[in-house]
C-alpha positions in Angstrom: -19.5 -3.7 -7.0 -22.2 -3.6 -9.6 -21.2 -6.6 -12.6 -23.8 -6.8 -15.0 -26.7 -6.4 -11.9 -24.6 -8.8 -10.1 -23.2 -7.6 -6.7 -19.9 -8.7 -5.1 -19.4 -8.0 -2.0 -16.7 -5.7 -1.3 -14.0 -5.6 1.9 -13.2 -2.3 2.0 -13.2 1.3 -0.4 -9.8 3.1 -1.0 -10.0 6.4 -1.8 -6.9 8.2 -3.5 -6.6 12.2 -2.9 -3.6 12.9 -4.7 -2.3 16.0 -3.5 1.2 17.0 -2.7 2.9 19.5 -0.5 6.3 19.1 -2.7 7.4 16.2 -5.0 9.7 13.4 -3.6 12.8 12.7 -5.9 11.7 8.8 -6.2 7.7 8.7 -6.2 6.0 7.7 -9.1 2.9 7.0 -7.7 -0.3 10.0 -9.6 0.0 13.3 -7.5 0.1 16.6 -8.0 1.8 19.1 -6.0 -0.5 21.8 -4.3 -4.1 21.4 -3.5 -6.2 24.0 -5.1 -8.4 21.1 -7.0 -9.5 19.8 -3.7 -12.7 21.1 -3.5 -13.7 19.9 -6.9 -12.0 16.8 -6.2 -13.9 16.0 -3.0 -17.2 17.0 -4.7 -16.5 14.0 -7.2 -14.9 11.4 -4.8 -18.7 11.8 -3.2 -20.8 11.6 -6.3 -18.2 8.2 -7.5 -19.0 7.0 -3.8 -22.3 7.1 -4.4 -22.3 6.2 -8.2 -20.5 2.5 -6.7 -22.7 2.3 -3.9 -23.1 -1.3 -2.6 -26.3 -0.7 -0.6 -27.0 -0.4 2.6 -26.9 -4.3 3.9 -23.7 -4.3 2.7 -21.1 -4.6 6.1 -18.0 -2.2 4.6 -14.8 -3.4 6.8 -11.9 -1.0 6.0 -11.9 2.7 4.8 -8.4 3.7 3.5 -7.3 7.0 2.4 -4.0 7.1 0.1 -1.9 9.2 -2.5 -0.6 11.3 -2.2 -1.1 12.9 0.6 -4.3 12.8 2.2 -3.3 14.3 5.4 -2.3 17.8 3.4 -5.6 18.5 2.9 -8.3 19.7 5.3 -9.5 17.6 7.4 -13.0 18.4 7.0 -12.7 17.4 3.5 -11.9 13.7 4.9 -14.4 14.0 7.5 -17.0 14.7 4.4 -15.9 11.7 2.8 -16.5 9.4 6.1 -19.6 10.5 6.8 -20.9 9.8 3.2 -19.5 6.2 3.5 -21.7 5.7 6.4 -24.0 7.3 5.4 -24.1 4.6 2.5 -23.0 1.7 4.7 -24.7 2.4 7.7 -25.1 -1.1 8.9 -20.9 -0.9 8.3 -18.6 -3.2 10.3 -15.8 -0.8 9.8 -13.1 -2.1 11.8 -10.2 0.1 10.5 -10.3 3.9 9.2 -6.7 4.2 7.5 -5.4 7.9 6.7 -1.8 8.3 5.3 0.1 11.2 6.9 3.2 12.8 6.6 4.7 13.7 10.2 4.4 17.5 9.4 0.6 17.6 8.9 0.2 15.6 12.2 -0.1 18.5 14.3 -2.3 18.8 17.9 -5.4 20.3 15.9 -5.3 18.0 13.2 -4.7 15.0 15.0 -7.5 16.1 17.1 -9.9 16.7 14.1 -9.1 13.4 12.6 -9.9 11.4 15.9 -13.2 13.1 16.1 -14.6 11.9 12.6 -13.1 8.7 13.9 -9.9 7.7 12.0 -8.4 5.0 13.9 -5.0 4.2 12.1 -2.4 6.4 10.4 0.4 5.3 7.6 3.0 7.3 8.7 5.6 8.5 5.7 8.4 8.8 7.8 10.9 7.5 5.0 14.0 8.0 7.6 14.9 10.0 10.7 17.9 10.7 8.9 17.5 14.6 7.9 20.2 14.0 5.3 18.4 11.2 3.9 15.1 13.5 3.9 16.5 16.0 2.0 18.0 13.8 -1.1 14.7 12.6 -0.7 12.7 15.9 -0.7 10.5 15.4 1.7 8.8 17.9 4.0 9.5 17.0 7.2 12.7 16.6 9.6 13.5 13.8 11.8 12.5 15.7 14.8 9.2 16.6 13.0 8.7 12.7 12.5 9.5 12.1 16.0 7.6 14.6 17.6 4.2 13.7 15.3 4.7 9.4 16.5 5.2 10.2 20.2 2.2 12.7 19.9 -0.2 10.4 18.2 0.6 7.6 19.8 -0.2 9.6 23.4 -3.8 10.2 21.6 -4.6 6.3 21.2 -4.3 6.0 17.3 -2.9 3.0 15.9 0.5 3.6 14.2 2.6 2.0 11.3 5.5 3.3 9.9 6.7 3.0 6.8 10.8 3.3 6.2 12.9 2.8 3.0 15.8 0.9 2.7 18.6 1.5 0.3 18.9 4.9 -0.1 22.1 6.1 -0.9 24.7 7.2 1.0 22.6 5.4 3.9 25.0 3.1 5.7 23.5 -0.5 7.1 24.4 0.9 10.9 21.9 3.9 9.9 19.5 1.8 8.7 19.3 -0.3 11.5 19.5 2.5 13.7 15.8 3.5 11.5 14.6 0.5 12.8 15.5 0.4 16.2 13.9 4.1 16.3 11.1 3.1 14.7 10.1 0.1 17.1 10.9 2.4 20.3 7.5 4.3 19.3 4.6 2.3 20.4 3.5 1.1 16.5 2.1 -2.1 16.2 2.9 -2.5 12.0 6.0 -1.8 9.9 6.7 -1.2 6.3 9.8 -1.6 4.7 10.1 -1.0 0.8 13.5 -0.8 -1.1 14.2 2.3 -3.1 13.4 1.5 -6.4 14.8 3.9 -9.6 11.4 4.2 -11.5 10.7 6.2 -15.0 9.5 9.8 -15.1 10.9 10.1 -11.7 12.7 13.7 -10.4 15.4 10.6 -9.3 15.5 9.5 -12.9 16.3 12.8 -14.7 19.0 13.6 -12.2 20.9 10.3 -13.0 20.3 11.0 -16.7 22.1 14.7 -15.8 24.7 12.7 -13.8 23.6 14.4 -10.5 23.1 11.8 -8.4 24.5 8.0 -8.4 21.8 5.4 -9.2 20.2 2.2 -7.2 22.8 0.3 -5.1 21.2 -3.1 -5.4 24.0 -5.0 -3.6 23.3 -2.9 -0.5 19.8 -2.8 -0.8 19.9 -6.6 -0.7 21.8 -6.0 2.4 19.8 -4.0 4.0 16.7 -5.9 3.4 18.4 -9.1 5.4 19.2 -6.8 7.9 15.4 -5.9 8.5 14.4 -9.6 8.3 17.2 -10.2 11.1 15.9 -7.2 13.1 12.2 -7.8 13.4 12.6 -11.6 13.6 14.5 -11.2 17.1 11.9 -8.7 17.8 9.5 -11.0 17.7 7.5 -9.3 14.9 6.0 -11.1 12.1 7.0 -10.8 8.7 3.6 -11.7 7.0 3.9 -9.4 3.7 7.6 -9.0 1.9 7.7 -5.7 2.6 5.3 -5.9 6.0 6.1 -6.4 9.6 3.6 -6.5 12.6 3.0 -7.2 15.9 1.1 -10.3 16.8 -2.6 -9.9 15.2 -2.1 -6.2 14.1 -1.3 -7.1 10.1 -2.9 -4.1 8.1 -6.5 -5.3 7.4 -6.9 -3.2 4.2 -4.0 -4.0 2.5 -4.3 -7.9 3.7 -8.0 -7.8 1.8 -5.4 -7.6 -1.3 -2.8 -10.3 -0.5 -6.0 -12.4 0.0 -7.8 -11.7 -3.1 -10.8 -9.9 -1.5 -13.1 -7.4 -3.6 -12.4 -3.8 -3.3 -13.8 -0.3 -4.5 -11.4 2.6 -5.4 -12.5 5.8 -5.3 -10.6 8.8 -7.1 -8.1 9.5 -9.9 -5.8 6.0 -11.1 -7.9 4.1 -8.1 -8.3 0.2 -8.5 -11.0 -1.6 -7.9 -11.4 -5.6 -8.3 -14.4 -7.6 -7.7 -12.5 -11.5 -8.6 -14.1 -11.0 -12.0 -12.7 -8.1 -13.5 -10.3 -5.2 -12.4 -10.9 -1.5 -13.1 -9.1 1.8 -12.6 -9.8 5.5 -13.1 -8.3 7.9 -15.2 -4.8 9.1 -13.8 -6.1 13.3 -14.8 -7.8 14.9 -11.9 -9.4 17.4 -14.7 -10.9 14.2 -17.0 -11.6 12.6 -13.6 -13.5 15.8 -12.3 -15.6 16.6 -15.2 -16.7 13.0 -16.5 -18.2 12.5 -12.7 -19.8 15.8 -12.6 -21.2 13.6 -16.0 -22.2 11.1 -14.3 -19.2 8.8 -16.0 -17.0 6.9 -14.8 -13.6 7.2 -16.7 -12.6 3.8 -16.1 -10.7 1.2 -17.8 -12.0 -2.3 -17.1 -10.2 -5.2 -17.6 -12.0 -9.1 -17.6 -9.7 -11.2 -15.9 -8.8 -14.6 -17.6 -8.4 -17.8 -16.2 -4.6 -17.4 -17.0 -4.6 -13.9 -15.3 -6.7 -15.3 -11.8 -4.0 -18.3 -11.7 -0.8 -15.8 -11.7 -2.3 -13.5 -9.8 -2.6 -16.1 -7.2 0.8 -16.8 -7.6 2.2 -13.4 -7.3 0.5 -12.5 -4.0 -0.1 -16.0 -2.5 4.4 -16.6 -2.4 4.7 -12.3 -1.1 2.6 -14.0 2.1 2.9 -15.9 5.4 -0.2 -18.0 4.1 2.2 -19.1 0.8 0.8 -20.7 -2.0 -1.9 -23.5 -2.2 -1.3 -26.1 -4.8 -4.4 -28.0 -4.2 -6.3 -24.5 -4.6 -3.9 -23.9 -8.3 -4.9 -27.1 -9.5 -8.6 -25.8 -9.2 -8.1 -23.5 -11.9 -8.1 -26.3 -14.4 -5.2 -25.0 -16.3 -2.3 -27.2 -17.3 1.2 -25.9 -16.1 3.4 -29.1 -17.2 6.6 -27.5 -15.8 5.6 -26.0 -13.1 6.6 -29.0 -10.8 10.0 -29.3 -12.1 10.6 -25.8 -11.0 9.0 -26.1 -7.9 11.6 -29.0 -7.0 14.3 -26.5 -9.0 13.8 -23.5 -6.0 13.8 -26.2 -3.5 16.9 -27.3 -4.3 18.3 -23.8 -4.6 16.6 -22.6 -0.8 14.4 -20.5 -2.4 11.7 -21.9 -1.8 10.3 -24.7 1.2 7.1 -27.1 0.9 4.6 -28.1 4.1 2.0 -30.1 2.4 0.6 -28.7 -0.4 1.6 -25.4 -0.3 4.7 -23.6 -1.1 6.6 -20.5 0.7 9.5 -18.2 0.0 12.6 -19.0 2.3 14.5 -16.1 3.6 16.7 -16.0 0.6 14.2 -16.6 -1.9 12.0 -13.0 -0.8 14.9 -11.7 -3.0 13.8 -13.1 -6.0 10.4 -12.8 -5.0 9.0 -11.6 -9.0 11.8 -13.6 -10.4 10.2 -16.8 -8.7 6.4 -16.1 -8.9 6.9 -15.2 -12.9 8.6 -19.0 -13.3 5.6 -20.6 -11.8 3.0 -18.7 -13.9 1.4 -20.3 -16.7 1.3 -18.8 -20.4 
């Protein structure tokens, strides 16, 4: 990423396409349902590829398309994107092409399409292979549409992680530990598990406000969540991201380039992009986005990181990892955080927390209070 003519070597490029078939009741990530923009969109996510172009020496590892809904739009709009990206990076070392795909897009001619223009690894948004959990949700699919798409990619060679959600209500914990044991009797090599979250602006939101549905059950989702760490852990998977499970050596390398503080570019609407000096992200208005690239603007907000902001950030992700969190490497910072030890000592006497040398990790009990813990150790 270009810094003042300084270039920082990036990991990987995101790309958001924020299309929707419908609206899920508890998303509150920038979408937009239907998809008659895409054309314009794809015509800008080209021109911002280029307008952020690295060079060509540059060895790009991981391509990942998010949303939204990538997979609802044609896949020879994706395949236009890849082939710009190596056509920018052709000396790429690309060792992972993510696309996130909803199980009723994944059909024979698509899946076919998208292994041709070389997409190696899908995000599957199978939520649960309950259909009455699906439909509070309001998500497209059925179970047997989820189920039919996982056995029929896997049978194609594509690498396969799923993600689930925990928590939802009227889900019982024997159904969501049945959602796990269906999930690991596909041939995935990576899980994800988040917990349903009530989030503003939210079609979940508005029908608590109407007294339509009950709210967040946090008591079960704590449940719930032990119940997936007990699962996979006699599995044998490892747990190397709070809300991440994999098979030995198949973490996700796009989203690990995050936990471990690596640059990356993000192309599209409300995309990020860091470069360890500064953090930037696009407008979240597909018409603003559209027309200030066709300009030859970026319409990004850009944010120089302090010293302060580097250290917590460290914090935050470092503790939500297998790797933990490196004293030795806080104390290079230079910044004085005079209580910091006192609570270290405080969450090791209350098992949230466990020392080996100099770095720290979240116990079992402590991935609870994961936020609550990282914000104590950050310095003001």
């Amino acid at each position: 990423m270009l810094l003042n003519g300084l270039v920082c070597a990036v990991s990987g490029i995101y790309v958001h396409i924020p299309f929707c078939r419908q609206s899920c009741v508890y998303c509150n990530f920038f979408f937009k349902t239907g998809k008659k923009q895409a054309p314009d969109l794809i015509e800008a996510l080209i021109k911002e590829l280029e307008m952020k172009n690295q060079g060509e020496e540059h060895l790009l590892e991981t391509l990942y398309f998010g949303g939204g809904t990538p997979s609802y739009v044609e896949p020879e709009q994706i395949e236009s994107i890849i082939k710009k990206v190596k056509q920018l990076y052709p000396k790429n070392n690309l060792r992972e092409i993510t696309l996130e795909a909803n199980p009723d897009d994944m059909t024979l001619e698509n899946l076919l399409a998208w292994k041709a223009m070389g997409i190696t690894r899908f995000s599957v948004g199978v939520q649960s292979f309950y259909d009455e959990h699906l439909q509070w949700m309001n998500r497209a699919h059925t179970a047997m549409e989820a189920e039919l798409a996982l056995a029929l990619a896997s049978e194609m060679g594509f690498e396969l992680s799923i993600d689930l959600i925990f928590g939802i209500p009227n889900c019982s914990n024997e159904q969501w530990l049945q959602n796990l044991n269906k999930a690991v009797s596909y041939p995935i090599s990576h899980l994800s598990c988040y917990g349903l979250t009530l989030e503003e602006n939210t079609p979940w939101k508005k029908l608590i406000e109407k007294e339509k549905s009950e709210g967040p059950n946090e008591i079960a989702g704590a449940e719930q969540f032990r119940i997936g760490m007990d699962f996979m852990r006699e599995k044998a998977w490892l747990h190397y991201e709070i809300s991440n499970y994999c098979l030995p050596d198949k973490m996700a390398v796009h989203n690990t380039s995050y936990w471990q503080n690596k640059p990356y570019i993000g192309i599209g609407p409300s995309a990020h992009s860091y470069n360890g000096i500064e953090r930037r992200w696009n407008v979240s208005d597909i018409n603003v986005y559209v027309e200030s690239i066709k300009k030859g603007e970026v319409p990004e907000t850009i944010e120089v990181l302090s010293t302060e902001n580097k250290y917590n950030e460290y914090v935050m992700t470092s503790l939500r990892t297998i790797w933990g969190c490196d004293i030795e490497h806080l104390n290079t910072f230079g910044l004085e955080n005079f209580e910091f030890q006192e609570r270290v000592v405080s969450f090791l006497e209350r098992g949230l927390i466990r020392q080996e040398n100099s770095r720290i990790f979240l116990t079992e009990e402590g991935k609870l209070y994961a936020d609550a813990v990282a914000s104590e150790l950050f310095v003001e």
